[in-house]
N, C-alpha and C positions, 0 to 999 in steps of 0.2 A: 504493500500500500504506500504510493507515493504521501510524503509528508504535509503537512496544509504549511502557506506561506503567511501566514496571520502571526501576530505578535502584538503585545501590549507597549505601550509608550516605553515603557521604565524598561523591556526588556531589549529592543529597539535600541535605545541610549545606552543601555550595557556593551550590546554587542559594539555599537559605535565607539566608545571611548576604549575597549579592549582596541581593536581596528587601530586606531591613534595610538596607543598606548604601545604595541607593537613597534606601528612602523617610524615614531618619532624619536619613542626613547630606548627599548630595548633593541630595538637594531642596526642603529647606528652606534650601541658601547659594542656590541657582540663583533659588526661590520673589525672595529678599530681592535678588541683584541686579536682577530682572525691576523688581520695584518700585521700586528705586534708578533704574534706566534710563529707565524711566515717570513718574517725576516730572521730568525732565531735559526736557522737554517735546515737542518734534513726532517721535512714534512713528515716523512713516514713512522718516526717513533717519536712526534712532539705531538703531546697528548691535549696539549690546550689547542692547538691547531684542528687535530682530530675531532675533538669536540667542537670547537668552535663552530665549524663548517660543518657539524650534525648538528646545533641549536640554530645554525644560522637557514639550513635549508627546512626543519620545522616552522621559525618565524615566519618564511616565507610560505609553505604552502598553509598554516593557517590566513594570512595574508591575504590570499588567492581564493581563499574558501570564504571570509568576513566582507570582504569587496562584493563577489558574485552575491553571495545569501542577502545582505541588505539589496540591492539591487533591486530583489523580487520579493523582498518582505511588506507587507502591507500592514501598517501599524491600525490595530484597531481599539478605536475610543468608547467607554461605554457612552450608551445610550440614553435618557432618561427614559426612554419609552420602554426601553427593557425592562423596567423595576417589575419585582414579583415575578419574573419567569428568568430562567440559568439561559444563560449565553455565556459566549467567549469575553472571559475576561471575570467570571465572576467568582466570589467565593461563597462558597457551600456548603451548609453544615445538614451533615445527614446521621441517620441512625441504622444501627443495624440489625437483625435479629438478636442479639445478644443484648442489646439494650447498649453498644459502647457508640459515644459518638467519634465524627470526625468532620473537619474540616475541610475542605478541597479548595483548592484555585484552580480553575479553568484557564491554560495560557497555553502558548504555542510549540512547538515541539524544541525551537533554539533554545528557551528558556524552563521547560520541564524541570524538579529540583527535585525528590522523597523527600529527602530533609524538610524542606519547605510543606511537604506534601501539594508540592505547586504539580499538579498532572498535563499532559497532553490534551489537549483537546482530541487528535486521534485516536488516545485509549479505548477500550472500551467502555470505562464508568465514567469519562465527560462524554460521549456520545451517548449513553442512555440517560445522561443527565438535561441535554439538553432541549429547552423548552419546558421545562418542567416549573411546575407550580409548588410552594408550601402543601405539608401534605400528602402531595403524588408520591408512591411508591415506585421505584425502581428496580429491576432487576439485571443482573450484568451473570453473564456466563466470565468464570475465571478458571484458571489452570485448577484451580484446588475445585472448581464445584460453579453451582448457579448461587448468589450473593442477592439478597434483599436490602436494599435502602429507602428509607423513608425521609423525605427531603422536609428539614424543619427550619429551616433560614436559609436567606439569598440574601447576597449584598455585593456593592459591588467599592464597597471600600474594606480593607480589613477589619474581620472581628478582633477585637480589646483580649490579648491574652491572656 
C-alpha cells in the first residue's frame, strides 16, 4: 500500500528544519573533516576519512529523500467543520474491551511516533477510526485478533496529560 502524502503543520516544519539542519550545519563540518582526513595521506586505513565519507554519503541521501518527500507533502490544517467526527490530524481517546483507555493522534506516515502513540493514518485503527462520532464503536482486525474500540473524545488540540 503506497503511503498517503498528508502531514500536519508541526510535522511539515520538523521534517523542514531536519532538511536545513543537514545540509547547512552538519554537512559542511562532516564536508571539512573529510578533507582534513584526506590530506593526512593513505585513504585506505584513515578511519576518520572512512567514516567521514560513510556519514557524508548518508547526509546526502537523506538529503535527497527530505527535498523529494516535502515536494509532495501536502500539509493539512484542521478544520473547524470537523469538530465531533476523527479526521486527519486529530487526537483520540478511545476505550477498549478491557475497560483501558488510550489516546491516539491521527498524523501522516513521515511523522508516525509509538512513543507519542502518534499513528499513521494508513494503519488500520486510524482508518477504522475515521469519520467516526463520540460513542461509535470501532473495530480493527490486528495480528493478535479483531480489537473493539469505543470512541469517547475527539479533539483536535492535545489532551492535558
Amino acid at each position: 500500500m503506497a503511503k498517503s502524502n498528508y502531514i500536519t503543520r508541526q510535522g511539515w516544519e520538523a521534517l523542514d528544519k531536519e532538511l536545513k539542519y543537514l545540509w547547512r550545519e552538519e554537512r559542511p563540518v562532516v564536508t571539512q573533516a573529510v578533507s582534513e582526513a584526506a590530506a593526512m595521506g593513505d585513504r585506505s586505513e584513515n578511519a576518520e576519512y572512512i567514516y567521514g565519507k560513510k556519514r557524508l554519503r548518508e547526509i546526502d541521501r537523506r538529503v535527497r529523500f527530505l527535498t523529494k518527500r516535502l515536494e509532495i507533502l501536502k500539509i493539512v490544517d484542521p478544520n473547524p467543520q470537523q469538530e465531533g467526527k476523527v479526521f486527519f490530524g486529530a487526537w483520540v481517546q478511545v476505550e477498549n474491551e478491557e475497560g483501558e483507555t488510550n489516546v491516539f493522534r491521527l498524523v501522516g506516515p513521515d511523522e508516525f511516533n509509538p512513543a507519542k502513540k502518534w499513528i499513521s493514518i494508513d494503519s488500520p485503527v486510524a482508518r477504522a477510526l475515521i469519520g467516526k462520532k463520540v460513542d461509535d464503536e470501532v473495530s480493527v482486525d490486528t495480528p493478535n485478533g479483531r480489537v473493539s474500540y469505543w470512541v469517547l473524545d475527539i479533539r483536535y488540540q492535545p489532551f492535558e496529560e
